[in-house]
C-alpha positions as a Markdown table, in Angstrom:
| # | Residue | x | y | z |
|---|---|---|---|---|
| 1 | Unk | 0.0 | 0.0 | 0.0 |
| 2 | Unk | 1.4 | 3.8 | -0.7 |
| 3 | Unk | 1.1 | 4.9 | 2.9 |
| 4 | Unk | 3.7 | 7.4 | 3.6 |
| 5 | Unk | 6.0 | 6.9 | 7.0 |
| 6 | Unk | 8.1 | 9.2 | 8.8 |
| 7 | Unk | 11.2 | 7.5 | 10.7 |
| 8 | Unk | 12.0 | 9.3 | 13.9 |
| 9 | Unk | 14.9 | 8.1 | 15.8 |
| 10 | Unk | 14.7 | 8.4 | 19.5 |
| 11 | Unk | 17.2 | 6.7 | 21.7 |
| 12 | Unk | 15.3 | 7.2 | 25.2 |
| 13 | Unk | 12.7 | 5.2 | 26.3 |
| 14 | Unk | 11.1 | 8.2 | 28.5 |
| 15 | Unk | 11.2 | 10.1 | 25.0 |
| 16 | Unk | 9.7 | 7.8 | 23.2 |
| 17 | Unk | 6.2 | 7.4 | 24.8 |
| 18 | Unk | 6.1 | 11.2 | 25.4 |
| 19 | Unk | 6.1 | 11.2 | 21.8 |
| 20 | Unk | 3.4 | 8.2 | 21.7 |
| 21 | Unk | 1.0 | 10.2 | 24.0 |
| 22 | Unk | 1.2 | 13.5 | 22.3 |
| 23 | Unk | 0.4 | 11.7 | 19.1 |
| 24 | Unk | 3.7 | 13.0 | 17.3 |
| 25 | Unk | 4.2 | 9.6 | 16.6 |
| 26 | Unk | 2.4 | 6.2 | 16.3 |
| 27 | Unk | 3.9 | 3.3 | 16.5 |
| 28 | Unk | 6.6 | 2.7 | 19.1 |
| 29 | Unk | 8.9 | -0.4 | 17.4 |
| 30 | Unk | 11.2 | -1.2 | 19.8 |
| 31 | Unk | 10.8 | 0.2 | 23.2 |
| 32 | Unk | 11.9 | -0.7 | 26.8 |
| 33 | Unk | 9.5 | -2.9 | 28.3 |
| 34 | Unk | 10.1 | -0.4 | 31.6 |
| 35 | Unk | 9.6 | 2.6 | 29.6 |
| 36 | Unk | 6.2 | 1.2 | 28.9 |
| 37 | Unk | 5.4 | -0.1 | 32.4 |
| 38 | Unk | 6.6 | 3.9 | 33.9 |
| 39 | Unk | 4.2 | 5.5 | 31.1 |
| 40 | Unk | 1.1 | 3.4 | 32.0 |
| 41 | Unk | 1.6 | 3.9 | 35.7 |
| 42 | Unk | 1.4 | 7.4 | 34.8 |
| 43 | Unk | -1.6 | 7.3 | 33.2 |
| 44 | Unk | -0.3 | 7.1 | 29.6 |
| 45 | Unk | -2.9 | 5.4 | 26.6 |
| 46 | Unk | 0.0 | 3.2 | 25.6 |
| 47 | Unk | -0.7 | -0.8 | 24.1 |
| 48 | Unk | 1.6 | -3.2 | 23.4 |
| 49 | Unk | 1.3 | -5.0 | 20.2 |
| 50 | Unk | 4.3 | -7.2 | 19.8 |
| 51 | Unk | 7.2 | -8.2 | 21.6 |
| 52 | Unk | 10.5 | -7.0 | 20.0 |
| 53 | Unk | 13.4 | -9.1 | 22.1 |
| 54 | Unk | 15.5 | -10.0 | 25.1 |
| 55 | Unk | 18.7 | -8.9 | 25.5 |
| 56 | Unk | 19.8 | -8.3 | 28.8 |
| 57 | Unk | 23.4 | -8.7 | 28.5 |
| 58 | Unk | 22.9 | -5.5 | 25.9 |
| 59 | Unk | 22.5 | -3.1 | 28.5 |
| 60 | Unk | 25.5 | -2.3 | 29.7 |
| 61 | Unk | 27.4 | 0.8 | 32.2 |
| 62 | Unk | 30.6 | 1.6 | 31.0 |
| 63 | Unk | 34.1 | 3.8 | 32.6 |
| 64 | Unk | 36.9 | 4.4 | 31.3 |
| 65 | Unk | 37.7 | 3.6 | 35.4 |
| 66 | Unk | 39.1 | -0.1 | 35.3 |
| 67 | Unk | 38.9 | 0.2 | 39.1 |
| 68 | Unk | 35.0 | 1.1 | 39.2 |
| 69 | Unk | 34.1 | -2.8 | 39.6 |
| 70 | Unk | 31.4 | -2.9 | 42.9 |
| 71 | Unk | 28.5 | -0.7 | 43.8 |
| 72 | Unk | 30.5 | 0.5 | 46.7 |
| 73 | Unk | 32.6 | 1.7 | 44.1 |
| 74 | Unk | 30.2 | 3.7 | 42.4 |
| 75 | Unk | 29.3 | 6.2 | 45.0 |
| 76 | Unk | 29.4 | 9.8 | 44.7 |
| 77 | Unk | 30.2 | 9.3 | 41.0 |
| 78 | Unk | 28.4 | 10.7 | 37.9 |
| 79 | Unk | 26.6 | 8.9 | 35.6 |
| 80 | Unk | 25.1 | 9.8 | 32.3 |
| 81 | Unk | 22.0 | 8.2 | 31.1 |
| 82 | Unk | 18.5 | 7.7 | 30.1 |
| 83 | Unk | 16.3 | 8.2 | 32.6 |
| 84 | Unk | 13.0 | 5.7 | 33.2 |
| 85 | Unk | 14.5 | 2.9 | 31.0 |
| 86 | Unk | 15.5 | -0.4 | 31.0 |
| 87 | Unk | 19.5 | 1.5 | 31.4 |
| 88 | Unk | 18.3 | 3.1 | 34.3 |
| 89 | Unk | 16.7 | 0.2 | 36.3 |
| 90 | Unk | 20.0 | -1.8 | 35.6 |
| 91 | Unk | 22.1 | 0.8 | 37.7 |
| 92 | Unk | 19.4 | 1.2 | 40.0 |
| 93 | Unk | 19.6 | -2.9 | 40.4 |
| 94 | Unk | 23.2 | -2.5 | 40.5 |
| 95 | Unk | 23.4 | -0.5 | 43.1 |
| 96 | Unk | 20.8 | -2.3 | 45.0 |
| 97 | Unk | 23.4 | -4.7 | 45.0 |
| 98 | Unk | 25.4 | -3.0 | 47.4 |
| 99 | Unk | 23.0 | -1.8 | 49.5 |
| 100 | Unk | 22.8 | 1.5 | 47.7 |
| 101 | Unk | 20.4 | 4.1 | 45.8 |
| 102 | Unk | 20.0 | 6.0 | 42.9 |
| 103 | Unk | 20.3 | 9.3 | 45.8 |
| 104 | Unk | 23.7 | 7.7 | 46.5 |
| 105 | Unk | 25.0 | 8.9 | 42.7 |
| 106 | Unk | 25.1 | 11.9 | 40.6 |
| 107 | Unk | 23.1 | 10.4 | 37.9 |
| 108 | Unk | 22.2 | 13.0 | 35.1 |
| 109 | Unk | 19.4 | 12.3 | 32.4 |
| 110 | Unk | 20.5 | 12.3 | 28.9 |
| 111 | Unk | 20.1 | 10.4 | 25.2 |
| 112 | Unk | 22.6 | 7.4 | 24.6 |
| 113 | Unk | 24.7 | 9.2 | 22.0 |
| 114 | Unk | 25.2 | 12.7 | 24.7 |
| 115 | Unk | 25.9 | 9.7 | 27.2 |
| 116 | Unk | 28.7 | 8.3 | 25.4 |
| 117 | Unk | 30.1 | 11.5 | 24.3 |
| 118 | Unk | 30.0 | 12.6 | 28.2 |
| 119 | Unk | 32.0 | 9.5 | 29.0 |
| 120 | Unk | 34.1 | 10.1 | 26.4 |
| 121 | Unk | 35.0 | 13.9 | 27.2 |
| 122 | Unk | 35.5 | 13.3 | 30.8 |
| 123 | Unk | 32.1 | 15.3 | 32.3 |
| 124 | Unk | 30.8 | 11.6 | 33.1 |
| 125 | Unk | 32.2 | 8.8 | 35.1 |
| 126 | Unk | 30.3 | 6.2 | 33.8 |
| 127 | Unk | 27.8 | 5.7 | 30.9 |
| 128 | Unk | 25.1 | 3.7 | 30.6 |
| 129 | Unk | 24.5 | 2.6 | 26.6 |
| 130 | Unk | 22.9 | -0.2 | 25.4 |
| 131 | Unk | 23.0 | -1.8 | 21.6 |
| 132 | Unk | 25.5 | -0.5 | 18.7 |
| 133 | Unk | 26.7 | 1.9 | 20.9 |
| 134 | Unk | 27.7 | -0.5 | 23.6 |
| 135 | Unk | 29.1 | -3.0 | 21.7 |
| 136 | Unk | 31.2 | 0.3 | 20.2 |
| 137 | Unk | 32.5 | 0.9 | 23.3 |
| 138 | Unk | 33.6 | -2.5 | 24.0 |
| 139 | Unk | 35.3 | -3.0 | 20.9 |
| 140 | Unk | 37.1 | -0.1 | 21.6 |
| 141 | Unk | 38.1 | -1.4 | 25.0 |
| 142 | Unk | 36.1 | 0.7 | 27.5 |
| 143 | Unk | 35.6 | -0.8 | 30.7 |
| 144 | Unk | 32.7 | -2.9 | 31.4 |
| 145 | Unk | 31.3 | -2.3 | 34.9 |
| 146 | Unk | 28.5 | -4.6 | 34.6 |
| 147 | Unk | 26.0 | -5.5 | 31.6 |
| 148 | Unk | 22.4 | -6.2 | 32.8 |
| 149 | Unk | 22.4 | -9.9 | 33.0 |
| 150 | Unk | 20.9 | -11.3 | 35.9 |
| 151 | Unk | 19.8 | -7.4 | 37.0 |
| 152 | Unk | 16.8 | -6.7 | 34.3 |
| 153 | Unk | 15.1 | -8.5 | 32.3 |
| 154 | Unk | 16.3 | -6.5 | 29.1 |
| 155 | Unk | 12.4 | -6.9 | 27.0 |
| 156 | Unk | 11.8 | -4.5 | 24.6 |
| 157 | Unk | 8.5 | -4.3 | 22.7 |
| 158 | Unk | 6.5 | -2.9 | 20.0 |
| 159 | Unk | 3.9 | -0.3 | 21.2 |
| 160 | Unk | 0.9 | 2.2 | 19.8 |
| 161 | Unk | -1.3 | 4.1 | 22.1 |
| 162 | Unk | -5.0 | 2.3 | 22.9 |
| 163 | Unk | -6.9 | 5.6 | 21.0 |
| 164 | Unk | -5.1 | 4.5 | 17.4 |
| 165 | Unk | -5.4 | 0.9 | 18.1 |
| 166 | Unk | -8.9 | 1.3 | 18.6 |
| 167 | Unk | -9.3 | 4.0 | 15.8 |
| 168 | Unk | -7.1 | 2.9 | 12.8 |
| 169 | Unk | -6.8 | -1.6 | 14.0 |
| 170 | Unk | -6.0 | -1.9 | 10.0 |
| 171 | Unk | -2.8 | -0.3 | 10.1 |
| 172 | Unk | -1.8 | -1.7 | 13.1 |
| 173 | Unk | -2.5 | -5.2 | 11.3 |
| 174 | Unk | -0.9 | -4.0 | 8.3 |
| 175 | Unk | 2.1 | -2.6 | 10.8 |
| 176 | Unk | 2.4 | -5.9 | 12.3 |
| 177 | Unk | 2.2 | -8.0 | 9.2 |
| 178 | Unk | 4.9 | -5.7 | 7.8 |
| 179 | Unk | 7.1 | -6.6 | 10.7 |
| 180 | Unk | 6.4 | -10.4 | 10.7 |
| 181 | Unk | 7.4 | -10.4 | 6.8 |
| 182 | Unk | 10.4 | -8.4 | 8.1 |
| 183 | Unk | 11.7 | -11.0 | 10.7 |
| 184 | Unk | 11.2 | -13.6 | 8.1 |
| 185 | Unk | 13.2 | -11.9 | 5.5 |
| 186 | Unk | 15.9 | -11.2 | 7.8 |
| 187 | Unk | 15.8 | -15.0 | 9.2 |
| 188 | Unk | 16.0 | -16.2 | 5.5 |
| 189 | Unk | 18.4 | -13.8 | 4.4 |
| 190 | Unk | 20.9 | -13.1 | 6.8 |
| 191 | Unk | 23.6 | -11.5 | 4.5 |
| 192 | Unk | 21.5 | -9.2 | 2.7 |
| 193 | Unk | 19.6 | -7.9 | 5.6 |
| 194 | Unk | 23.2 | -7.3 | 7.2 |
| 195 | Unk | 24.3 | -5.4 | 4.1 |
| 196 | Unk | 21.0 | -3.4 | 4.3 |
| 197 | Unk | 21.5 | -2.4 | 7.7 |
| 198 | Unk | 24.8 | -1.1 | 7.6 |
| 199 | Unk | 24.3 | 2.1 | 6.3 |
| 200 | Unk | 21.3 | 3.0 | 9.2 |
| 201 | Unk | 23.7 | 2.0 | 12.0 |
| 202 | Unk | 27.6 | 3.2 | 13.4 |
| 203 | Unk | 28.7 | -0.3 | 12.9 |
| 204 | Unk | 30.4 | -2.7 | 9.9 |
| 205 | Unk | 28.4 | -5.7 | 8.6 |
| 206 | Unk | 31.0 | -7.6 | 11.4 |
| 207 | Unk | 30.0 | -5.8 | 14.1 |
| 208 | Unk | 26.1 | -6.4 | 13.5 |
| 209 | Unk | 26.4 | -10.3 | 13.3 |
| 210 | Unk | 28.2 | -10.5 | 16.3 |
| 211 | Unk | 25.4 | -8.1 | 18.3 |
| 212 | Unk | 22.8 | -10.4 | 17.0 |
| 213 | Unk | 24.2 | -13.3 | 18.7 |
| 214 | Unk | 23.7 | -11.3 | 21.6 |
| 215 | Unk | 20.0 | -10.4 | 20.9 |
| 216 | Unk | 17.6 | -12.8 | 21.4 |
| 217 | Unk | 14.7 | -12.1 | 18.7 |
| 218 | Unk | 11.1 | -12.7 | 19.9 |
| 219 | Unk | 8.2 | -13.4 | 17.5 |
| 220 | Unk | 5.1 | -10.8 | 17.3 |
């Protein structure tokens, strides 16, 4: 069908379904499963329609600190990140670990990519990225404080908000058929899709088939 789309890229899960429930944009297709959780306990119209994956050990905090390696070790420091997301829940876990809080940081909201540039110039301890940009980072030999195995359950998921699901259910059909044709294709032709991805994403055709070994795709 000729349907024209607009692709918005928006790294924050917080910022993502602020953008649902103003209606700036209508399908959500990967999102933290937290994100989603935080929204609806605020009061947000938000549905899921699909699940997108489970990655935990994708979520990651990073310093260029090789002694940052506890909780304990954590305290007082500054830490760049996206607030209300799956990220964020893994430091807060982290820290829970050693018997401290969020309060017990200096932990300052931001996108992934103004994260990792505040790690990288120094106005940030630690970082917490997740995907391309943390397996970036590791290649490059940052040091991994912890990844979010075992801390978070790392779902993302594909979301719309209940008034569009209710008002336009054929496009979220056609949305989700679209998707399921997509995973197929991808499953079938691994190389290809690689090749096609490059040029959206910061990493070489490499790089992406290691991080999908990582990722752990979940049907719609």
């Amino acid at each position: 069908k000729d349907i024209p789309v607009t692709y918005s890229t928006i790294t924050s899960g917080a910022d993502q379904t602020a953008a649902l429930a103003s209606g700036d944009i209508q399908f959500l297709n990967c999102v933290g499963g937290s994100s989603v959780l935080l929204s609806a306990a605020n009061g947000a119209d938000i549905k899921i329609i699909s699940l997108y994956s489970q990655a935990p050990k994708a979520f990651k905090l990073f310093s260029k600190d090789a002694a940052i390696t506890s909780p304990q070790s954590l305290k007082g420091k500054t830490i760049a990140g996206p607030k209300g997301t799956i990220l964020h829940e893994l430091l807060a876990a982290y820290l829970k670990q050693g018997g401290l809080s969020i309060e017990d940081v200096k932990f300052v909201s931001m996108g992934l990519p103004q994260a990792r540039a505040a790690l990288e110039n120094g106005s940030a301890d630690c970082a917490l990225l997740a995907g391309p940009l943390a397996y970036q980072e590791e290649q490059k030999g940052m040091h991994v404080v912890t990844t979010g195995d075992g801390l978070v359950s790392g779902l993302t998921v594909t979301a719309t908000s209940g008034k569009f699901y209710k008002e336009h259910k054929e496009l979220v059909d056609l949305f989700l058929s679209v998707q399921k044709e997509t995973l197929t294709y991808m499953k079938d032709h691994q190389k290809e899709a690689d090749l096609m991805k490059k040029p959206l994403t910061p990493c070489t055709v490499s790089m992406i088939s290691a991080w999908k070994l990582r990722r752990k795709p979940l049907s719609p």
